[in-house]
ROGU-906339 format. One record per residue (C-alpha): residue number from 1; x, y, z. Coordinates in steps of 0.1 Angstrom, whole numbers, plus 5000, padded with zeros to 4 digits. Each point is the difference from the previous one (the first is absolute). Layout:
N
<r NUM <X Y Z>>
...
***
This chain:
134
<r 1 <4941 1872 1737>>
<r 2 <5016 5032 5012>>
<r 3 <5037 4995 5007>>
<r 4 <5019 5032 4981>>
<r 5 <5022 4989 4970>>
<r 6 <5027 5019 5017>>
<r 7 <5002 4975 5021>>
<r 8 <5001 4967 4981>>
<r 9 <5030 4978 5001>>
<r 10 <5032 5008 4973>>
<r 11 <4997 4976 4973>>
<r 12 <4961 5008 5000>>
<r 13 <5008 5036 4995>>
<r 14 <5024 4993 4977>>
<r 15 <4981 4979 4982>>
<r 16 <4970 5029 4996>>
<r 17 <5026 5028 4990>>
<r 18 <5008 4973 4966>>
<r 19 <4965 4991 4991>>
<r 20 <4996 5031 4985>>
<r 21 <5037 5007 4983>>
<r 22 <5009 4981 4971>>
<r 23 <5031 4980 4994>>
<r 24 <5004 4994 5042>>
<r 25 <4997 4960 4999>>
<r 26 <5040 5003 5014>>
<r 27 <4989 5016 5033>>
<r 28 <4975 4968 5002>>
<r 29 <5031 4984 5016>>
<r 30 <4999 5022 5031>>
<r 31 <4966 4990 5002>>
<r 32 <4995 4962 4996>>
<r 33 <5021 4972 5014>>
<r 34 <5016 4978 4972>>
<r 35 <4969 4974 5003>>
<r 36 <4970 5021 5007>>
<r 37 <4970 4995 4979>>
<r 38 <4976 5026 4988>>
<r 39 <4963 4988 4987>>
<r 40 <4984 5026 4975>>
<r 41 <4975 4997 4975>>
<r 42 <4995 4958 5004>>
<r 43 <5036 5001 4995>>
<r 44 <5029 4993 5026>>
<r 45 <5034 5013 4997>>
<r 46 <5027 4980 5019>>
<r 47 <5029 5012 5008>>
<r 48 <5022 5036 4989>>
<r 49 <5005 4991 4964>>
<r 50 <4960 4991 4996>>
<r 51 <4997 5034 5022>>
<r 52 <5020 5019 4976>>
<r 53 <4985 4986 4972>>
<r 54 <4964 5009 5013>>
<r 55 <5009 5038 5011>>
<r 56 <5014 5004 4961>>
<r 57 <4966 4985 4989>>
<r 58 <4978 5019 5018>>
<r 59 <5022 5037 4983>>
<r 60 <4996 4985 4969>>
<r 61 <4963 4999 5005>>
<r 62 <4978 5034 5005>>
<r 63 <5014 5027 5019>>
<r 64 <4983 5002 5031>>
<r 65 <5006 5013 5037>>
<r 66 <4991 4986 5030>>
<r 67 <4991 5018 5033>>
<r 68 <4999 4981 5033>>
<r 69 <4963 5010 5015>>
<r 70 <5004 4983 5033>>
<r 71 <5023 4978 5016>>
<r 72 <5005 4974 5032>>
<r 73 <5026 4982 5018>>
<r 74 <4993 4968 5016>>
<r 75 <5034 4981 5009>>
<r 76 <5020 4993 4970>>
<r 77 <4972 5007 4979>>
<r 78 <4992 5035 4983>>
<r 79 <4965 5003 4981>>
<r 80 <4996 5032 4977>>
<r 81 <4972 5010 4980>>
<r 82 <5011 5021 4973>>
<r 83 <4980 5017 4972>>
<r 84 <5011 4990 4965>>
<r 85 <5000 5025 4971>>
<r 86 <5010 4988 4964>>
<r 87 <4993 5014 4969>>
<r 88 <4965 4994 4996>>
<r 89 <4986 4990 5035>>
<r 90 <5001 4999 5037>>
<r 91 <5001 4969 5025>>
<r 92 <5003 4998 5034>>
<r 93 <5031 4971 5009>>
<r 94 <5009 4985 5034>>
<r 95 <5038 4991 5000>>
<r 96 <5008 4975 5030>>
<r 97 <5040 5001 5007>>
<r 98 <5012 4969 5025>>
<r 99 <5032 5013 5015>>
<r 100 <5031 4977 5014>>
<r 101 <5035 5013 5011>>
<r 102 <4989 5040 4984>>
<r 103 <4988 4987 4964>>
<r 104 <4970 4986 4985>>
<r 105 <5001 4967 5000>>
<r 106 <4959 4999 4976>>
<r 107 <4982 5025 4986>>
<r 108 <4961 4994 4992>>
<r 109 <4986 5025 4974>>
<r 110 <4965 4993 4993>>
<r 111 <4967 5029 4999>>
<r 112 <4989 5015 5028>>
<r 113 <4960 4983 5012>>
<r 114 <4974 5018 4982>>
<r 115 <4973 5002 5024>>
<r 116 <4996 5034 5003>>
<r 117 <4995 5024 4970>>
<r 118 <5030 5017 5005>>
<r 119 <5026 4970 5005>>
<r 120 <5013 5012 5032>>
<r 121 <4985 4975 5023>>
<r 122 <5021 4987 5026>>
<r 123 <5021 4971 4993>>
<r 124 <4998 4968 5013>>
<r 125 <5008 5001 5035>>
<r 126 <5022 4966 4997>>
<r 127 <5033 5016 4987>>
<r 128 <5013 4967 4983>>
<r 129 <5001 4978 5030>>
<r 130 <4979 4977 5016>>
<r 131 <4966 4997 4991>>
<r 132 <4975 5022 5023>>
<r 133 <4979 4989 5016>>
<r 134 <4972 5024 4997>>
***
């Protein structure tokens, strides 16, 4: 899990440079397509207006910034790990984007595998598709 974040596709980038500003749920529309569907927190999110409605949610919450740790690209799928820091804690997240025609079609949020004290193990080498068969 090595690519650069440099290098990560436009509406991923995009997406990263709102998580941490508050009040950007309008630039979600350069990000998502008009159906896409974004799971977070046992919660799923479909379409821009349930999009919106989650990025205004989550600013109303804790302040908190997230920093991408390490990143791949497999296909049309991007997996980042990021480091989570709210007010009172830490976590390590891994954020799966699926990507069709330049925007992200789903968006799986849920905490990075805890096998390792430090919560930076490796991720799942399956990045959303088929099952593997290791």
């Amino acid at each position: 899990m090595d690519t650069p974040t440099e290098t990560l596709p436009p509406a991923v980038s995009t997406y990263l440079n709102s998580l941490n500003q508050l009040g950007e749920a309008e630039v979600l529309t350069d990000c998502f397509l008009e159906n896409a569907v974004v799971r977070d927190e046992a919660r799923e999110y479909v379409g821009l207006p349930g999009i919106k409605s989650w990025k205004l949610e989550g600013d109303a919450g804790p302040s908190r910034q997230v920093a991408v740790i390490g990143s791949e690209l497999v296909g049309n799928m991007v997996r980042l790990r990021t480091n989570v820091n709210a007010s009172a804690d830490s976590s390590s997240m891994d954020y799966v984007f699926e990507l069709s025609n330049g925007k992200i079609s789903i968006l799986d949020i849920k905490p990075a595998p805890s096998n390792d004290p430090g919560g930076k193990s490796e991720p799942e080498p399956n990045c959303g598709g088929a099952p593997s068969d290791g």
